[in-house]
N, C-alpha and C positions, 0 to 999 in steps of 0.2 A: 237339803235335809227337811223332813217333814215332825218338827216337834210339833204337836199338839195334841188336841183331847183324843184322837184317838186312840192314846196313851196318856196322858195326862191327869186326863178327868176318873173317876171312878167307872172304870173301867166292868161293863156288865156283858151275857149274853143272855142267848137264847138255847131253842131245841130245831134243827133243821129236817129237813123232810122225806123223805121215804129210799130209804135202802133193802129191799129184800133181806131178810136175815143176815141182820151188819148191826145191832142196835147195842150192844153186850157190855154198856159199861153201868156203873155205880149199882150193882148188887141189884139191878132192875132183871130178872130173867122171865119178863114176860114174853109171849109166843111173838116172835120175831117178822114172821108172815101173816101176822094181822095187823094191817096197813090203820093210820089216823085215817079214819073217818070224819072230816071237817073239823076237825080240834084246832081250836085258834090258839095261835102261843103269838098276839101279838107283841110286839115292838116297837109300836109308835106313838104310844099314849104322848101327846101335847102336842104332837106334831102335824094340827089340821093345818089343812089349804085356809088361805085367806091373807090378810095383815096382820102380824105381828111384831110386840113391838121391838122384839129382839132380831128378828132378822127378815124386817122389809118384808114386802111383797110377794108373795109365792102360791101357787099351784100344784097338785099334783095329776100326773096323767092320768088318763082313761086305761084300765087294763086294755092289755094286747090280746091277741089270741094265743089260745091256753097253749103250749109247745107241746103237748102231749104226753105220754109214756116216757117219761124218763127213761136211761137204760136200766139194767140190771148190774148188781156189782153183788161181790163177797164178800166176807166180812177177815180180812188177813188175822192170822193164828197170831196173839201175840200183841193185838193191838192196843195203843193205847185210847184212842178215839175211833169207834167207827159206829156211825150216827143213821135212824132208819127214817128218826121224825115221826115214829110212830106212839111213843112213849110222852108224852106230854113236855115237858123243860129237859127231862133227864141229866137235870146237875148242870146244866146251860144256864149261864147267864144273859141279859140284853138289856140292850141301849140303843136310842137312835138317834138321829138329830135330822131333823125336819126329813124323813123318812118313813116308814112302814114296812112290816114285814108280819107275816103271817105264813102259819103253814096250813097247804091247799092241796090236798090228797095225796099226802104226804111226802111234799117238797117245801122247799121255802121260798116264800114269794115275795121281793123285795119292789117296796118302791121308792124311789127318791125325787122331792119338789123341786118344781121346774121355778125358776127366778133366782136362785141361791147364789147370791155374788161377795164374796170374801170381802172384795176391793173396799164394800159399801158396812163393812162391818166396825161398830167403832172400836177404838184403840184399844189392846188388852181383851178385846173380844174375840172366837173363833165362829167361822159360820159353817158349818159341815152340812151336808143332806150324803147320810150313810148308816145302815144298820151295822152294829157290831153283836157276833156273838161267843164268847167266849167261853172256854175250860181251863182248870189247871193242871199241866203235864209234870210229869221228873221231868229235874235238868238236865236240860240239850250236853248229852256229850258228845259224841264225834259226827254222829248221823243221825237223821229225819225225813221223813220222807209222808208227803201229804197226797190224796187226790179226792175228787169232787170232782162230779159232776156239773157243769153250769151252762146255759140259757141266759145268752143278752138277747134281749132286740134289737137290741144297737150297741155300735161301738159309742166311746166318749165326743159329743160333738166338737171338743174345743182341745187342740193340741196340748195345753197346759193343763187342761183335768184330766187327772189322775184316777181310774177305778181300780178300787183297792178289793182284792180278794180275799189274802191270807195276810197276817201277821206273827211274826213270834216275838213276844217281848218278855222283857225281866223289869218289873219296876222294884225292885228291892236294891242292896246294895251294890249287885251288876246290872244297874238301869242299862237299856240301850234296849233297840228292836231294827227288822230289816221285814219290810213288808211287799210282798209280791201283785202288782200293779199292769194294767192295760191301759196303751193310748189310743189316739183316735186313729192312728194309719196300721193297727190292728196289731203293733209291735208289742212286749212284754216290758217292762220295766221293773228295776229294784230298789226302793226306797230305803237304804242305809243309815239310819240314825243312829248308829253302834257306839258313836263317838270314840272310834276305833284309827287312826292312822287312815289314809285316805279315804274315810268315808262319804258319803253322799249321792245324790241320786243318777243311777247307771240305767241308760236306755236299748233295747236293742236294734239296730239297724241306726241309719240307716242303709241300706236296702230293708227292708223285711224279708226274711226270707217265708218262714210257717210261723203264721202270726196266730191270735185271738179271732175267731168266724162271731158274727152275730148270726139271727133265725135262725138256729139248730142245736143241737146237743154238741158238748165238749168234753171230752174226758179230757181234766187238767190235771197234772202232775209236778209236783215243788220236791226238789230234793235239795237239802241242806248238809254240808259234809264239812270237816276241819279234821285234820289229821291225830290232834290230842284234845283230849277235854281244858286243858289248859292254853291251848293254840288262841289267840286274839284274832287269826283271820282265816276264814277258809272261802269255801266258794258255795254258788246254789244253780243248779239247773231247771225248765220248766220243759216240760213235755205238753205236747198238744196229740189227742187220740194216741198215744202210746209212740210219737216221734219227738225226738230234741228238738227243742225251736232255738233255744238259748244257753250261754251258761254264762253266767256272773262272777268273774273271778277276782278275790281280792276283797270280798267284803265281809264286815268285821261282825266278830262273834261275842256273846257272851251266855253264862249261863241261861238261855230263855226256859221258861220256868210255866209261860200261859201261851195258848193259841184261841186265836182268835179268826172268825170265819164270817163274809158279811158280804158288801157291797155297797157302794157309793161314791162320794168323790170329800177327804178332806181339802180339798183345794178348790171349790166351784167357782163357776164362771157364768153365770148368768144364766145358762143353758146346763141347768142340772140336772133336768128329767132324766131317767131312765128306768126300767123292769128289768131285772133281775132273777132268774130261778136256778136254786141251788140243791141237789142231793146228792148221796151217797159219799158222805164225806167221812173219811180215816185216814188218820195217821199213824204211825207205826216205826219205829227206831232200827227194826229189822232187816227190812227188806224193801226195795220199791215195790210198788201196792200192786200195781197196773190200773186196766181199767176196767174186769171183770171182777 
């Protein structure tokens, strides 16, 4: 189980980066095909490289090379999120923790510091290197269904760090969340905090079969499903480029009420670096998205 601040803490986001006419939420109707031009919506104010003295010694990487053109995607009829990054915050909230995150011709461009070791953290203390960006949705009743674009340069160096993609939680009187996670042998994982009857954390493989690709474009896909609004447990699937990699059966539900959308690792391991690029992100209760 993964309690901590990235549910815990006051819980903020951001604005993510460029979807071709997908941008249509909070009463914003500006022209949807006129991309951010360099509009910084960072996310990492305190979070320089150096010594500090809350979480030790740290670095962060050199940008990678830029991944390019993102794809193209649409914006599904009905949606309740679907993000261009072209609109400034657009009712996004952010938070980071020894991270960075900017949006760069309209994607978002995550970085997380390299030294970040939990182990060395003191007691009662958390040490995270991960942006969080967050909305609030209606309560999750039967189905959900999320996709995003995303760009690793790499996968998680260290078996036990966890890069966290998607979240859905409820911090209100139906606390609990289940957060959709990559490891380092490119398998999916689900982080169950439901505190739901067999909860906790569900990996896929091994084998792998269609795992997480680093250096390239991803069309990622989350579908979340429970039979009644009232059901305690249903299941969640992840699609990779528009195929099933996994499904998650048996993990527990509750009214989730905020999505959250980011990258990082709540659990580091000394070898925290990583860059991260994310767009074309919508969610939608409807229907699955795809990837156009």
């Amino acid at each position: 189980m993964r309690f901590n601040r990235f549910v815990v803490l006051p819980l903020a986001l951001l604005a993510l980066g460029a979807l071709p006419a997908c941008s249509n939420d909070d009463d914003n109707d500006d022209d949807d095909n006129n991309p951010d031009s360099g509009v910084s919506a960072d996310a990492g104010t305190g979070a320089d490289s150096g010594t500090g003295a809350d979480s030790g010694t740290y670095t962060f990487p050199d940008a990678g090379a830029d991944p390019g053109v993102s794809p193209t995607a649409t914006c599904p009829t009905g949606s309740l999120i679907c993000e261009a990054f072209d609109k400034g915050t657009n009712g996004w909230s952010s938070s980071s923790d020894r991270a960075t995150a900017d949006v760069v011709g309209g994607r978002l461009h995550i970085l997380t510091a390299d030294g970040v070791d939990e182990s060395k953290a003191p007691v009662g203390q958390d040490w995270d290197a991960i942006v969080r960006w967050e909305k609030r949705i209606p309560a999750f009743s039967t189905q959900l269904f999320v996709r995003a674009h995303v760009y690793l340069q790499s996968l998680p160096a260290i078996f036990g760090q966890m890069g966290t993609f998607f979240v859905l939680t409820n911090l209100n009187d139906d606390f609990g969340g289940i957060e959709l996670q990559v490891i380092s042998d490119t398998g999916f994982a689900l982080d169950d905090w439901s505190f739901r009857d067999g909860q906790g954390w569900n990996r896929q493989g091994p084998p792998v079969g269609l795992g997480m690709a680093a250096g390239k474009w991803v069309c990622l896909e989350w579908e979340v499903r429970r039979d009644s609004a009232s059901s305690i447990h249903g299941s969640t699937k992840v699609y990779r480029d528009g195929a099933l990699a996994h499904e998650f059966p048996k993990i527990g539900m509750r009214n989730f009420d905020r999505f959250i959308v980011g990258y990082g690792f709540v659990h580091p391991q000394g070898k925290s670096a990583s860059e991260a690029w994310i767009d074309n992100v919508a969610v939608s209760s409807t229907a699955r998205i795809g990837c156009q």
